[in-house]
Structure formats: structure tokens, C-alpha cells
ROSE-4610 file (N, C-alpha, C; in Angstrom, 1 decimal, always signed):
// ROSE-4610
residu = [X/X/X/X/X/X/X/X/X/X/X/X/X/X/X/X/X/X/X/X/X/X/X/X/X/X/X/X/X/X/X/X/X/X/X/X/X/X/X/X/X/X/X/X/X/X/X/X/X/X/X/X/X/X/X/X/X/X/X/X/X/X/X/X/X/X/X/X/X/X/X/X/X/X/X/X/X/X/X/X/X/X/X/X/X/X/X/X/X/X/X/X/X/X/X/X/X/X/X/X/X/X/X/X/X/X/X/X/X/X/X/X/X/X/X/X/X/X/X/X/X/X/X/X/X/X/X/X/X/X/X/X/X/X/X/X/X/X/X/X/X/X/X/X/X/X/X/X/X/X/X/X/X/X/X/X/X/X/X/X/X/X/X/X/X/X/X/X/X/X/X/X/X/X/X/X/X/X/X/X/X/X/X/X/X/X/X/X/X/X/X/X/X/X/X/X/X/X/X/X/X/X/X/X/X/X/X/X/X/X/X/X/X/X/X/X/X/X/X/X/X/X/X/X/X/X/X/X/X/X/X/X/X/X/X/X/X/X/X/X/X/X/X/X/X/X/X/X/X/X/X/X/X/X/X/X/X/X/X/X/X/X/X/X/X/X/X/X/X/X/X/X/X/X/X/X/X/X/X/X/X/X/X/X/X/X/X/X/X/X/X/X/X/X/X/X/X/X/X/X/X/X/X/X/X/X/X/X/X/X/X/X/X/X/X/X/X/X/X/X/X/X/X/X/X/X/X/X/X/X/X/X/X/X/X/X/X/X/X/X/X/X/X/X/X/X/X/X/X/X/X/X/X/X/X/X/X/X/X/X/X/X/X/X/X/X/X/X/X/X/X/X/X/X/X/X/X/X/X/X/X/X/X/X/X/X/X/X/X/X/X/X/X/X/X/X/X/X/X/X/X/X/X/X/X/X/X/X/X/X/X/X/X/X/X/X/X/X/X/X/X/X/X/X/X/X/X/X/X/X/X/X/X/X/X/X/X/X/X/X/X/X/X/X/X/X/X/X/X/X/X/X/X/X/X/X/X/X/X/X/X/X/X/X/X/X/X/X/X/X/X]
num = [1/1/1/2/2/2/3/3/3/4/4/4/5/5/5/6/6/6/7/7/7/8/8/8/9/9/9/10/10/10/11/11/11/12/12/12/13/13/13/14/14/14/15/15/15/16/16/16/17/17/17/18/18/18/19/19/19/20/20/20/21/21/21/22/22/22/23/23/23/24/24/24/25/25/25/26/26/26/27/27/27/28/28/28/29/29/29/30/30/30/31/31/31/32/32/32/33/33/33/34/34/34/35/35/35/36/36/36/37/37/37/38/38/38/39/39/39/40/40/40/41/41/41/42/42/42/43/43/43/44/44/44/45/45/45/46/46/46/47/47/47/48/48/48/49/49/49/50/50/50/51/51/51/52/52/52/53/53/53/54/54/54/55/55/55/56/56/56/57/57/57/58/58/58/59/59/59/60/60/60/61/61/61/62/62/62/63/63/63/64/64/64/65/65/65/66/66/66/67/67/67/68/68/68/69/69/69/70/70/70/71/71/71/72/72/72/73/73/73/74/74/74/75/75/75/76/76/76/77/77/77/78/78/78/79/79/79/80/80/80/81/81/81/82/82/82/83/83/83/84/84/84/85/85/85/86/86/86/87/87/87/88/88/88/89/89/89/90/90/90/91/91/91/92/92/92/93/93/93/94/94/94/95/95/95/96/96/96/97/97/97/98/98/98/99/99/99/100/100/100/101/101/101/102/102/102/103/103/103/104/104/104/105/105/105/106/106/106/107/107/107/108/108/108/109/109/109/110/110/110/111/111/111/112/112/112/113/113/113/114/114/114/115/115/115/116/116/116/117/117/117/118/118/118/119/119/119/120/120/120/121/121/121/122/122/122/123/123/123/124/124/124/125/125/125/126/126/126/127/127/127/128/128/128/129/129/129/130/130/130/131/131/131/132/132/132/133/133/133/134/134/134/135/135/135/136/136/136/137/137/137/138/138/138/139/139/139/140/140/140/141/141/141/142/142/142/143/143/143/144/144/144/145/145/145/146/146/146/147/147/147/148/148/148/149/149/149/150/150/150/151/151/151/152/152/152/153/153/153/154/154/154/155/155/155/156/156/156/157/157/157]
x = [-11.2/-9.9/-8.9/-8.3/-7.0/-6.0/-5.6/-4.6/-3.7/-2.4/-1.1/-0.1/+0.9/+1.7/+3.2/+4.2/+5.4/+6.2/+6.5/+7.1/+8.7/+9.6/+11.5/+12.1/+12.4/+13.1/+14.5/+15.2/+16.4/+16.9/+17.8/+17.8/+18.7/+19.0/+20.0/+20.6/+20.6/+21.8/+23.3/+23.7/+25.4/+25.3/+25.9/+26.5/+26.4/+25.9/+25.7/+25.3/+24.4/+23.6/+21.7/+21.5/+19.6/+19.8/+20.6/+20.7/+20.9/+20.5/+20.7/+20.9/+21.7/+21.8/+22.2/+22.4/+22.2/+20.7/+19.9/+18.7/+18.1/+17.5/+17.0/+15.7/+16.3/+15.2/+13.9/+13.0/+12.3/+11.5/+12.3/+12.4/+12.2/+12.6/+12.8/+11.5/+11.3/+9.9/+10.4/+9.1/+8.3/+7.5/+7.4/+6.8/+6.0/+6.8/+6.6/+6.0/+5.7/+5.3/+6.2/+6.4/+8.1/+7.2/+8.0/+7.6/+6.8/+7.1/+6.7/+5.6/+5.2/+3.6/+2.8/+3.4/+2.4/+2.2/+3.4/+2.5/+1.6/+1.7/+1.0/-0.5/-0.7/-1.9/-2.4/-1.4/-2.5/-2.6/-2.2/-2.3/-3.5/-4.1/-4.5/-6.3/-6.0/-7.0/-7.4/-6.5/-7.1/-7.7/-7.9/-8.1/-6.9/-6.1/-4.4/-4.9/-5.0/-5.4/-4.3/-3.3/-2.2/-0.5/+0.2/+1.3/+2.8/+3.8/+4.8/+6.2/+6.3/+7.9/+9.1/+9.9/+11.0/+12.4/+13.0/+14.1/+15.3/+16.3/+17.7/+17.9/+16.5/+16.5/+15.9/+16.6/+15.1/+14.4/+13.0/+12.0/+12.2/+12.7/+12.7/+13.9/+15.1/+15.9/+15.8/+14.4/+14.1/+12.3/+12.7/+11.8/+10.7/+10.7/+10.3/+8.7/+9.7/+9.0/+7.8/+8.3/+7.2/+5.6/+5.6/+4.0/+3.6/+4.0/+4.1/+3.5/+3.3/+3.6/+2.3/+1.5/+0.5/-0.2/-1.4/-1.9/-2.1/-1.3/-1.4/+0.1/+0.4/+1.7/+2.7/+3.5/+4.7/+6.3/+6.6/+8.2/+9.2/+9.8/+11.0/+12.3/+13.1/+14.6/+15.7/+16.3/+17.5/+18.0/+20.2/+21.2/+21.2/+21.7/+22.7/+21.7/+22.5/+21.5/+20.1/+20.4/+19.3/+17.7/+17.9/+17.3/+16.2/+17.0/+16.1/+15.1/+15.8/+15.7/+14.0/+14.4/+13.1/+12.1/+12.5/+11.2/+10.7/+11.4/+10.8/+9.8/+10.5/+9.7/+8.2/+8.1/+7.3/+5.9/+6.5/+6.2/+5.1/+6.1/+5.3/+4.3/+4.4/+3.4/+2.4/+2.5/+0.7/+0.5/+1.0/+0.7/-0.3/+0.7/+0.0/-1.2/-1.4/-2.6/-3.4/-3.2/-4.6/-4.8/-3.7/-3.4/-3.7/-4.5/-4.6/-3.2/-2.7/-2.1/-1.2/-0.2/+0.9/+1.9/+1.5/+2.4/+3.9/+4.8/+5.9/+6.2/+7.0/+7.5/+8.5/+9.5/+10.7/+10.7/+10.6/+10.8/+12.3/+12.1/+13.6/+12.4/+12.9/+12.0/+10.8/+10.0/+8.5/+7.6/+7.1/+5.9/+4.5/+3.8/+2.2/+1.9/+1.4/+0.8/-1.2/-2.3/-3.1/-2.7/-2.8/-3.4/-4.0/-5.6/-6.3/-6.2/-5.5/-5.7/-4.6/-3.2/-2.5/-2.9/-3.7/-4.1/-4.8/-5.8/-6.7/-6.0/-5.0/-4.1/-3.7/-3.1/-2.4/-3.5/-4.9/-6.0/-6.1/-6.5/-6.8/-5.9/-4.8/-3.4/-3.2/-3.8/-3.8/-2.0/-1.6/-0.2/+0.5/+1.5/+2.2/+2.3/+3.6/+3.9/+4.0/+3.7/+3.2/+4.3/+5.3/+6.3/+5.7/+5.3/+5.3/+6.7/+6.2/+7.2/+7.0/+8.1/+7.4/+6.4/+6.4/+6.0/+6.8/+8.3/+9.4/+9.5/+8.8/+9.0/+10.6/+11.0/+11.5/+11.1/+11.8/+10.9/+11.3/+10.3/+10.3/+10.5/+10.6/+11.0/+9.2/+9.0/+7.0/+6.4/+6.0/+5.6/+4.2/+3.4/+2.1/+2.8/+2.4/+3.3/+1.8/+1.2/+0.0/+0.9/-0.1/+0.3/+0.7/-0.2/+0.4/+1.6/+2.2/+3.5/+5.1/+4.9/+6.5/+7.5/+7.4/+9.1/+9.4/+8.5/+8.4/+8.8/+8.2/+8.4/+10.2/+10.7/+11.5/+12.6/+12.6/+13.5/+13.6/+12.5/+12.3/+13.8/+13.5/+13.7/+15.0]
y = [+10.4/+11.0/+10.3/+10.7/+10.4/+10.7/+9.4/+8.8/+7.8/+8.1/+7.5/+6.7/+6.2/+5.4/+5.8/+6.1/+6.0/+5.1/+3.6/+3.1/+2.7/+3.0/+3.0/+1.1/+1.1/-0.4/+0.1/-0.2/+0.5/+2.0/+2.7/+3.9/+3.5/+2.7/+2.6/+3.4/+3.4/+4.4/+4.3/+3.0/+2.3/+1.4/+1.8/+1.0/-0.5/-1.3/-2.6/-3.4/-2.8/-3.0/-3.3/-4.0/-4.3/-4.9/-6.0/-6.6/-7.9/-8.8/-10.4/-11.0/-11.6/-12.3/-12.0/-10.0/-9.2/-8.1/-8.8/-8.0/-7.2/-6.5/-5.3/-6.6/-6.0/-7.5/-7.2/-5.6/-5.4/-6.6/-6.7/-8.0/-9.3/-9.6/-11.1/-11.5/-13.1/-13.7/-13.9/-13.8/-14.1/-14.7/-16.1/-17.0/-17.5/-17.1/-17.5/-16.1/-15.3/-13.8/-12.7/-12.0/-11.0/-10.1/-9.3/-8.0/-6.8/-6.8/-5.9/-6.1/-7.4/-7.9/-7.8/-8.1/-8.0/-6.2/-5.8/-4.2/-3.8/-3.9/-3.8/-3.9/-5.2/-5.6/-5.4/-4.9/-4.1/-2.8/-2.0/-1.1/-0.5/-2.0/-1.8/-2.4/-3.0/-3.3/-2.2/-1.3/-0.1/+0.5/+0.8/+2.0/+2.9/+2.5/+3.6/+3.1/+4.4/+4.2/+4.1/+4.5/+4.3/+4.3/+3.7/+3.1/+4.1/+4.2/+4.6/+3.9/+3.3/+1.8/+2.6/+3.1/+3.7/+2.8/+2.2/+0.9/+1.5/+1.0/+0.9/-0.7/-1.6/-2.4/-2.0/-2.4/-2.2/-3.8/-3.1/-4.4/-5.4/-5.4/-6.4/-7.3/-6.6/-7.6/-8.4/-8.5/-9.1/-10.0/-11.5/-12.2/-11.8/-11.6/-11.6/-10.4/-9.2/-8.3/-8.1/-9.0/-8.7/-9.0/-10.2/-10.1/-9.0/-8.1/-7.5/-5.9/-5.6/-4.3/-4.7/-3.4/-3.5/-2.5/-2.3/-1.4/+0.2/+1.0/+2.4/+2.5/+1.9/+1.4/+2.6/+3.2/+2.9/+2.6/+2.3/+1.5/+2.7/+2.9/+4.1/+3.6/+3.0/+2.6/+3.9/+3.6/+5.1/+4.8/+5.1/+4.9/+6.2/+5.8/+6.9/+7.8/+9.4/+10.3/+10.5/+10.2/+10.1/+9.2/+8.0/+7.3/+8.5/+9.2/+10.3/+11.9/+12.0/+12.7/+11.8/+10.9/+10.3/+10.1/+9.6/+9.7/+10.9/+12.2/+13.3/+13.5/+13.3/+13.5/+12.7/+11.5/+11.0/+11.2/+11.6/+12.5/+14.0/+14.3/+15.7/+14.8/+14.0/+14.1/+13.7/+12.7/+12.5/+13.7/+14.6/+15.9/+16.7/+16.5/+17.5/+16.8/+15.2/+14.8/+14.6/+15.1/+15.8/+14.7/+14.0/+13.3/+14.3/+14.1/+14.6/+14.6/+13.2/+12.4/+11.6/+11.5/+10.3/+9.7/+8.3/+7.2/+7.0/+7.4/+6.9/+5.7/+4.7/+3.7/+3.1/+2.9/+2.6/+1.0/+0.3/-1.6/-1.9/-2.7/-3.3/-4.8/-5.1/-5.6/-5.8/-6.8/-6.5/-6.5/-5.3/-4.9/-4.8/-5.8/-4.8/-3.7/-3.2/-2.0/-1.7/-0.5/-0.5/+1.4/+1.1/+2.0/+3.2/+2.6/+3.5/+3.7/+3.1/+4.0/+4.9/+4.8/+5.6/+6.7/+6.9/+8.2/+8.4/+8.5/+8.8/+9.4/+8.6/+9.4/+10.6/+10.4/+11.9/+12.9/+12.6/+13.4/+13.8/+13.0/+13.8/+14.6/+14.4/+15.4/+16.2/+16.4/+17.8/+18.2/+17.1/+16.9/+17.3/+17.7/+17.7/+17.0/+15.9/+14.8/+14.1/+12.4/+11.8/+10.6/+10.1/+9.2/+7.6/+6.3/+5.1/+4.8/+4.8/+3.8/+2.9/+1.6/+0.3/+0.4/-0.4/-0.2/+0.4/+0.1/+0.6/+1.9/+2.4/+3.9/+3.9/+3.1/+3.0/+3.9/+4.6/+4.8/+3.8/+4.1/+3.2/+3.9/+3.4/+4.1/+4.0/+4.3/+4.9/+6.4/+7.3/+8.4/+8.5/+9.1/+10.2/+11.7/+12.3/+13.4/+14.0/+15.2/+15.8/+16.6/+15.8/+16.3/+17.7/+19.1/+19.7/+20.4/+19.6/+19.7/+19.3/+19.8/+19.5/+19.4/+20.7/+21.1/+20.1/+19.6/+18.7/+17.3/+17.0/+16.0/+16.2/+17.4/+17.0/+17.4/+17.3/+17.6/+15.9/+15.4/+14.2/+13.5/+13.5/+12.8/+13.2]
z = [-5.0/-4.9/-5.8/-6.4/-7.2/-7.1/-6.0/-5.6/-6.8/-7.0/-7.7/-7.0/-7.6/-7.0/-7.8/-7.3/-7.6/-6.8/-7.6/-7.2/-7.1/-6.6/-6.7/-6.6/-7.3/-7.6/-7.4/-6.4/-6.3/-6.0/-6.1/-5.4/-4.3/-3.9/-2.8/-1.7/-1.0/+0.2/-0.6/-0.4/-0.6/-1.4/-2.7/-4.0/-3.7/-4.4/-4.3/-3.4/-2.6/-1.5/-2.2/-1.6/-1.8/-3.4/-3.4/-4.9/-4.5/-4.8/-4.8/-6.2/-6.6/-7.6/-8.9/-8.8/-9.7/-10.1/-9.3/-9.4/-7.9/-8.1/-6.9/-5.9/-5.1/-3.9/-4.7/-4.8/-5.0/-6.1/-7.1/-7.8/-8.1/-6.8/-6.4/-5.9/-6.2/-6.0/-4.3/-4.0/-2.3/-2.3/-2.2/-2.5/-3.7/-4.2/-6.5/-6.9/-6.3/-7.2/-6.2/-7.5/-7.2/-6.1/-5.5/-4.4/-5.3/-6.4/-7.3/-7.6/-8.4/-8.2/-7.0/-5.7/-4.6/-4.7/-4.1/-4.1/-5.2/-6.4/-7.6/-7.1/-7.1/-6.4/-5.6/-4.0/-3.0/-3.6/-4.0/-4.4/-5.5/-6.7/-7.0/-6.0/-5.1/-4.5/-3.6/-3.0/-2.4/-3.3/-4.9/-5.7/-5.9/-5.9/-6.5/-8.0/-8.8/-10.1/-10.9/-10.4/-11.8/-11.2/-11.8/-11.2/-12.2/-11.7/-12.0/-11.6/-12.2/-11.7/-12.3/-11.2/-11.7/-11.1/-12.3/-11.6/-12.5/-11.7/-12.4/-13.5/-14.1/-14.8/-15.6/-16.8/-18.1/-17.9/-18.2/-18.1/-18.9/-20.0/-21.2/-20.6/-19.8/-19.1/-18.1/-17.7/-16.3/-16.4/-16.8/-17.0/-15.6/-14.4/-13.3/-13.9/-14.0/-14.2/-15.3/-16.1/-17.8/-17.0/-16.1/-15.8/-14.7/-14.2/-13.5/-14.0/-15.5/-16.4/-16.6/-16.3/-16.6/-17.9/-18.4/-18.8/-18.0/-19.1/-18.2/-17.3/-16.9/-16.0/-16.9/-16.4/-16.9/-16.1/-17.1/-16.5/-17.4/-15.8/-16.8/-16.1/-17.0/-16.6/-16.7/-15.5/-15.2/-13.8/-14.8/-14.0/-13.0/-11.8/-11.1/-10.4/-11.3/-10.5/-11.3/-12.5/-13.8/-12.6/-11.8/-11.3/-10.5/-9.5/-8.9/-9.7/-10.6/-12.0/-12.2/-12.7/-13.2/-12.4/-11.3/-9.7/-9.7/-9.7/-9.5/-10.7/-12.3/-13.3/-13.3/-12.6/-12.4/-11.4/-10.4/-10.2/-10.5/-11.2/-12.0/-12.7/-13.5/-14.3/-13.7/-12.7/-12.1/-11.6/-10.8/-10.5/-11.3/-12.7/-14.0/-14.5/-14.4/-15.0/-14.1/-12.7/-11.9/-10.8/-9.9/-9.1/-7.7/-6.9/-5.8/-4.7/-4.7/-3.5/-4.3/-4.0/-4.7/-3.5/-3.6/-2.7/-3.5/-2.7/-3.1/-2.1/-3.0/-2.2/-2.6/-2.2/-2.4/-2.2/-3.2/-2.8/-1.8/-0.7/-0.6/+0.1/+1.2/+2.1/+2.0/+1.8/+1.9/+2.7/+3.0/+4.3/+3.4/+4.1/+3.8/+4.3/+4.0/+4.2/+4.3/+4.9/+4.5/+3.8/+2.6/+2.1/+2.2/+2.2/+2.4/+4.1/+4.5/+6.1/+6.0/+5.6/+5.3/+4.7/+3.6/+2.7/+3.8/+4.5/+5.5/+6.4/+7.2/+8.2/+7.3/+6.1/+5.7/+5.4/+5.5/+4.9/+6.8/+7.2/+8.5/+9.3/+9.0/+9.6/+8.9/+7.8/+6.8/+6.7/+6.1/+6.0/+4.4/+4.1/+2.9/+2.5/+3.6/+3.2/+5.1/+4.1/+5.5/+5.4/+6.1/+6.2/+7.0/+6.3/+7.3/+8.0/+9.2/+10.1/+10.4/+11.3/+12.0/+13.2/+14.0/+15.2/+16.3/+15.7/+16.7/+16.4/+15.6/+15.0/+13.7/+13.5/+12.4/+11.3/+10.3/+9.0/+8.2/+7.1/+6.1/+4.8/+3.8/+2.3/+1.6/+2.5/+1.5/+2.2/+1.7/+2.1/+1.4/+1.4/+0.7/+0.6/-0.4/-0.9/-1.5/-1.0/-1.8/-2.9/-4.0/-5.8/-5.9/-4.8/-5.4/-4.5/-3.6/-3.2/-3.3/-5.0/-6.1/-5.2/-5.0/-3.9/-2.8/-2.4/-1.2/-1.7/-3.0/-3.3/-4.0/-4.4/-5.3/-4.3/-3.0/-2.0/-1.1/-1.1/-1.0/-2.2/-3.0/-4.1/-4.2]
């Protein structure tokens, strides 16, 4: 199955919120490697074949980030509403280049997550789109969005 990853580096609810120092938490190291790198990594350790990093930073401005950019990766920098514009564009395109399933996740906080149990839950609920919560039932900013559910996704977004 081909499964993708759209990941949101900012995006915010309230203007100047989820920023430390100047940069998006997502960002920031957690214990010497940024949040950005960890997800990268589980992500690529479940099998998510290809990544989509959509931040309000260009990469070249943010030493954290450069070891983080992978091959195949891309990094798309965009202000405002331009920021959700591009999520959705992103979107489309794993859609169009034959993405079954696409994880969105919005960085603030960092939670592990499993993965592949999440794609499984959304496969066995024969779901559109499938929302993580906590334990408290909280939601969280990561969903599964099946590829070929644009409108869902761009209503999301």
C-alpha cells in the first residue's frame, strides 16, 4: 500500500502561538534531534514512502532543518493563507502520483505515534478520513485522509 506523509510545520490556530525563539516547536530539538527528524524517522520506519514538509520557514533559514531534508522529500515554504493552499497542493499531488492513503500531521507537541496501527484502524473502519486522539479523547492535529478523498481533504485544510 502507498501510504504518504504531509507534514504542517506551523499553521497555527492564534498568530504567534507554537513559536519559541522565533522558530515553529515543530522545529526545535528534543533531546539534540528536532521533532521534525523524529517523525521523519518513524514514519520512515513504518514504510510511509514519501514525505511532504509544508512550513511557514524556508529551509535554507533554519540550520536545524538541513539534516532533516531528505531525498525525494519536499520542502515547500508558504505565508498565511498561501500555507493551507500548499498543504492541500500537496496533497493533490501524492493523490495524482498514486498514493493510496496520506497521513497529515500537523507538528506542535511531540507524540509518538504507531503508524501502521493507525493506517489499519482507518483500513478496517473503511473510513475517509480517520482523526488521532489522546487517551482523554482529545484530538490531535494528524489524521489519514484516503488519496482519493480531495474534497475531504481540502475541507480539512
Amino acid at each position: 500500500m502507498d501510504v504518504r506523509a504531509v507534514i504542517l510545520v506551523g499553521g497555527a490556530r492564534e498568530e504567534g502561538t507554537e513559536h519559541l525563539g522565533g522558530l515553529p516547536i515543530g522545529l526545535l530539538d528534543v533531546l539534540g534531534v528536532p521533532i521534525l527528524q523524529r517523525v521523519l524517522d518513524r514514519l520512515e520506519k513504518f514504510g510511509i514512502s514519501g514525505a511532504a514538509v509544508v512550513t511557514e520557514v524556508p529551509a535554507s533559514s533554519v540550520p536545524l532543518a538541513r539534516g532533516s531534508v531528505r531525498p525525494g522529500m519536499q520542502w515547500v515554504d508558504a505565508q498565511g493563507a498561501q500555507f493551507w493552499r500548499a498543504a492541500e497542493g500537496a496533497f493533490n499531488d501524492f493523490a495524482q502520483a498514486g498514493a493510496e492513503l496520506v497521513l497529515v500531521v500537523r507538528l506542535g507537541a511531540y507524540a509518538e505515534l504507531d503508524y501502521e496501527e493507525l493506517v489499519q484502524f482507518h483500513l478496517d473502519g473503511g473510513c475517509r478520513v480517520t482523526q488521532v486522539s489522546d487517551a482523554a479523547g482529545l484530538p490531535l492535529d494528524t489524521f489519514v485522509i484516503s488519496a482519493s478523498r480531495r474534497n475531504d481533504a481540502a475541507y480539512l485544510f
